[in-house]
C-alpha positions in Angstrom: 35.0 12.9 -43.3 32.9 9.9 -43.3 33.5 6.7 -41.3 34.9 4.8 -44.1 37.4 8.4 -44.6 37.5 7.8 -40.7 38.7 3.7 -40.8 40.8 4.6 -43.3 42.7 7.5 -41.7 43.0 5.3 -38.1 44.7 2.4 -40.3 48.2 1.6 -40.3 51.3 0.7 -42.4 53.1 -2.4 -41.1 56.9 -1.3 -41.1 58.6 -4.5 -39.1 56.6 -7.3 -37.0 55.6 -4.7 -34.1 56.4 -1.1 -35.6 53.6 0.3 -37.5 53.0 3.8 -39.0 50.3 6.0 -38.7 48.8 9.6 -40.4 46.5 12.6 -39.6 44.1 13.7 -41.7 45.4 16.1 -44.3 42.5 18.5 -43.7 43.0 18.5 -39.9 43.4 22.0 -38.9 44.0 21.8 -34.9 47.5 22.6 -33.5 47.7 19.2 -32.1 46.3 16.0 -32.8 42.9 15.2 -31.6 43.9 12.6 -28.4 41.2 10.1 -29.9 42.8 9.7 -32.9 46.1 8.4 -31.3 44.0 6.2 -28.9 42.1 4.8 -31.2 45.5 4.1 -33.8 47.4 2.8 -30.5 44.9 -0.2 -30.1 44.7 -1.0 -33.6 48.6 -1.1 -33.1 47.8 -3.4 -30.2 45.5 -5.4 -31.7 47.9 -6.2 -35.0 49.3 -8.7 -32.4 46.8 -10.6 -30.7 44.3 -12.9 -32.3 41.1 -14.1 -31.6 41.0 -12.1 -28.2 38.9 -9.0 -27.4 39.7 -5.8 -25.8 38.6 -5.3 -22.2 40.4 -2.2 -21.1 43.2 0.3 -21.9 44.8 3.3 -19.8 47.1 5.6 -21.7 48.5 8.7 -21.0 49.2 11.7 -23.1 53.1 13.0 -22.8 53.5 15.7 -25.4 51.0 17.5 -27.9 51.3 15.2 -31.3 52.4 16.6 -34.4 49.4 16.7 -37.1 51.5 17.3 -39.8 54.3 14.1 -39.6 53.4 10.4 -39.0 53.3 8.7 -35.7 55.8 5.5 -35.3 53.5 2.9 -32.8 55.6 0.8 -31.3 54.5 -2.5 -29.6 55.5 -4.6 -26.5 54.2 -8.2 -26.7 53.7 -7.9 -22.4 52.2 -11.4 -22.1 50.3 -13.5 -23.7 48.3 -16.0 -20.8 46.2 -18.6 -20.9 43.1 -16.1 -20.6 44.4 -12.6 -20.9 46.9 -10.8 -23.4 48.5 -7.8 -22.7 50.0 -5.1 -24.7 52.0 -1.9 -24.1 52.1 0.8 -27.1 54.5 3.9 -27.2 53.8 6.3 -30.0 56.9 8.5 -31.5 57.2 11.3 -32.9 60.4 13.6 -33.4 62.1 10.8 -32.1 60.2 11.2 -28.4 57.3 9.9 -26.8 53.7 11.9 -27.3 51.4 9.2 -26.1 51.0 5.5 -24.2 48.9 3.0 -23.6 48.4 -0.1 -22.1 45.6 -2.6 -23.6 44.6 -6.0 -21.9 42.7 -8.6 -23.7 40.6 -11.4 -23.1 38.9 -14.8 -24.4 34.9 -14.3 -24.5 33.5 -15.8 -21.5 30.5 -15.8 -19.7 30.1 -14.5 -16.4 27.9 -13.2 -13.7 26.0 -10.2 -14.7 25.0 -6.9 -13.5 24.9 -3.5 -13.9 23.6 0.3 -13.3 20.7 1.1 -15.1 20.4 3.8 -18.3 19.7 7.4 -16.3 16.4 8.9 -17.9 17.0 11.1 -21.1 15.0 12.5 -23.7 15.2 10.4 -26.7 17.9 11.7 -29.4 15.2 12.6 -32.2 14.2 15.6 -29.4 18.0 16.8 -28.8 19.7 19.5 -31.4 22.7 18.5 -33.3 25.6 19.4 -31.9 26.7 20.8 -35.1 23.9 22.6 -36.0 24.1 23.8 -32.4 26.8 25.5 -32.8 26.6 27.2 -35.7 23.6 28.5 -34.3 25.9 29.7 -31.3 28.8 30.5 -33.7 28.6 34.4 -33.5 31.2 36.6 -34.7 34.1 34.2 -34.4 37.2 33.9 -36.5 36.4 32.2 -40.2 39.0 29.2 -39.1 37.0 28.2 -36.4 34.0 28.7 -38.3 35.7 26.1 -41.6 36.0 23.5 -38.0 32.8 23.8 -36.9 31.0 23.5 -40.6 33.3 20.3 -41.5 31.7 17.2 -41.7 32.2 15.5 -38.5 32.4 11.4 -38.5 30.3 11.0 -35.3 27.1 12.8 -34.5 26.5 14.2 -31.7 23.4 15.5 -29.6 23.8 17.1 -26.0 20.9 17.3 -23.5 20.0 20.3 -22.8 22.7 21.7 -25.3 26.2 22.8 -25.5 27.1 26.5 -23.4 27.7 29.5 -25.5 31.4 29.5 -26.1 32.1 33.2 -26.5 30.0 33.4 -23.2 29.7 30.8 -21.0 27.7 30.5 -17.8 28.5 27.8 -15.2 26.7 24.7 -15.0 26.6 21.6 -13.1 29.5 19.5 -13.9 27.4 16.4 -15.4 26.0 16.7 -18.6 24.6 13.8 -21.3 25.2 13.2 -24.6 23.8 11.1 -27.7 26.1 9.9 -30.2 26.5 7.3 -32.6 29.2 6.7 -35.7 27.5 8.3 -39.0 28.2 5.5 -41.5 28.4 1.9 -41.7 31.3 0.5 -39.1 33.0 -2.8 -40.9 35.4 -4.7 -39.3 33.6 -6.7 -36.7 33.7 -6.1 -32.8 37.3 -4.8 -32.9 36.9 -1.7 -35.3 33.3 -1.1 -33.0 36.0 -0.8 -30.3 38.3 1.2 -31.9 35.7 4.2 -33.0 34.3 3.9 -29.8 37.1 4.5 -28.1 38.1 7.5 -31.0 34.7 8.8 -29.9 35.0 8.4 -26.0 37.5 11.1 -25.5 34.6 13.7 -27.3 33.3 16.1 -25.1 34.4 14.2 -21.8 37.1 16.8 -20.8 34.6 19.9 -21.1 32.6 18.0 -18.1 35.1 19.5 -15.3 35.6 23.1 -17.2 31.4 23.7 -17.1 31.2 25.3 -13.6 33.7 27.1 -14.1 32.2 29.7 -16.5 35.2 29.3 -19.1 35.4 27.8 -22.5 38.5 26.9 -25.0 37.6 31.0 -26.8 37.9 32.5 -23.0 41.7 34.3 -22.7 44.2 32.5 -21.1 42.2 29.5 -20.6 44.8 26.1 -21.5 43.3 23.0 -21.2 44.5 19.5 -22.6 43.7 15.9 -21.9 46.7 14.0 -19.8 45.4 10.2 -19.3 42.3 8.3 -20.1 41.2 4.9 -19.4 38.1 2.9 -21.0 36.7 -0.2 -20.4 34.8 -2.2 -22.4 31.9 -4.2 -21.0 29.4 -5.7 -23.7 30.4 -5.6 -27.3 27.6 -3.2 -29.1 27.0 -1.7 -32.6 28.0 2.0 -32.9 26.0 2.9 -35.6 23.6 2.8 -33.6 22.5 5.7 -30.4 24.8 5.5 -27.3 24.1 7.7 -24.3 27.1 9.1 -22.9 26.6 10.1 -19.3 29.3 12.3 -17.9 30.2 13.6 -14.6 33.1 15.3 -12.8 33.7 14.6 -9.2 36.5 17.0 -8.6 38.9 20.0 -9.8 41.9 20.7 -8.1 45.3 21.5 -8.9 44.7 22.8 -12.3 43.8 19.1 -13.3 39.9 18.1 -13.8 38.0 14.5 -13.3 35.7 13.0 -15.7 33.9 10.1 -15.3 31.5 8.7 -18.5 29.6 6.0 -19.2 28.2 4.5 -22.2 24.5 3.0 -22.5 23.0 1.4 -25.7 20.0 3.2 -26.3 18.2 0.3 -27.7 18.0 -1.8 -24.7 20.0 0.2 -21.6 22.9 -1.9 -21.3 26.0 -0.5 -19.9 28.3 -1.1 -23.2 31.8 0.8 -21.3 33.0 3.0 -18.9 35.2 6.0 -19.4 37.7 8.0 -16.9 39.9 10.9 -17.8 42.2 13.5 -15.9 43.0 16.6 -18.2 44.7 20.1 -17.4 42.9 22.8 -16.6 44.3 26.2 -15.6 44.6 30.3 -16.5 47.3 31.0 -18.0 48.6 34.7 -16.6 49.4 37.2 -18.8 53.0 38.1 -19.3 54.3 40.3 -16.6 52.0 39.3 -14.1 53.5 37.6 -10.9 
């Protein structure tokens, strides 16, 4: 799946002034649909209705595991529409219940006062393995469905520091970790598409941040995990074709729910392009007949 494959899977059919329709990829082999997809087909919902404004943040929250194999229904709520800001409220359907929400506000370009932390030190993303390659590398004996995932092409390439653990057998590391990625082909569309595969993107790898000292991985037995909300805010429009650092941290675990905190830097000249927060679930799952 290239980008274009990638723009043209996230885009939507207009069914009435704010109701819009949505697909999964036909090849998509997960159980439930990846949560970037339906965050990154929510704001193109949102932004349907709003003109000549940009996207400065979004919060969402996942309900209920999405269905890869029907469409989604997005349904919009024209919130307000100020004299600065716009806001819009998106509930996507499916089986006539909610799997997914977000909130999206927009704003007029304006200029500001300015400032920001700077770009953490990295080695440059020509030194880091590909992710994919990475893990083929790591792949061992697992099962050949996994192994079709892992060797399908992947719209966004990706490059972890100091690499990705072994999945079949993790070891617990600190729960921070960096990683390069960029979209693979041309992005067209102007600053709003640049949002929305960013934002398709963000929710990569972000979630695995709180399982890493933990010593566990989605192949361990009776390890669930899944994301439940996610916020992202945008701070300086940027080109994502280009190499974006994503530095990632998680401040806490507790109560089978992990805390991840990213941040996106523009490799090209350090600037702080948005930030990322995400709570997901995180627990062993006992075996039956165990107390």
């Amino acid at each position: 799946m290239d980008v274009d494959t990638l723009a043209q899977t996230l885009e939507l059919e207009r069914l009435e002034v704010n109701l819009f329709r949505g697909t999964t990829p036909d090849k998509e082999q997960r159980q439930r649909i990846y949560g970037g997809q339906v965050i990154a087909q929510s704001l193109l919902a949102a932004y349907a209705t709003v003109e000549d404004r940009i996207c400065h943040s979004l919060h969402c929250y996942f309900i209920r595991p999405g269905d890869p194999t029907i469409p989604i229904v997005f349904e919009v709520d024209r919130s307000r529409d100020g004299g600065s800001f716009t806001t819009r409220r998106v509930i996507a359907v499916q089986h006539g219940q909610q799997i997914f929400n977000l909130a999206a506000s927009f704003q007029n370009v304006e200029e500001g006062f300015e400032h920001q932390a700077d770009m953490p030190d990295a080695p440059a993303p020509e030194e880091v393995e590909d992710d994919q390659a990475m893990r083929r590398r790591l792949a061992g004996e697992i099962p050949a469905a996994d192994m079709d995932w892992i060797d399908r092409h992947q719209p966004i390439e990706m490059r972890t520091v100091n690499g990705r653990f072994d999945v079949a057998k993790p070891e617990p590391r600190e729960p921070s970790q960096q990683v390069w990625f960029r979209a693979k082909d041309k992005i067209v569309g102007g600053e709003p598409m640049q949002q929305v595969i960013l934002a398709y993107a963000s929710d990569m790898s972000l979630l695995g941040t709180s399982v890493r000292p933990h010593g566990v991985s989605w192949r361990t037995p009776g390890f669930q995990s899944a994301s439940l909300d996610h916020a992202m805010w945008f701070h300086r429009p940027t080109d994502f074709n280009e190499w974006h650092l994503y530095v990632q941290e998680s401040p806490s675990a507790s109560g089978g729910r992990g805390f991840n905190l990213g941040y996106i830097y523009r490799a090209s000249d350090g600037a702080l392009v948005a930030s990322c927060a995400q709570e997901g679930l995180m627990r062993m799952r006992r075996p039956k007949g165990q107390g």
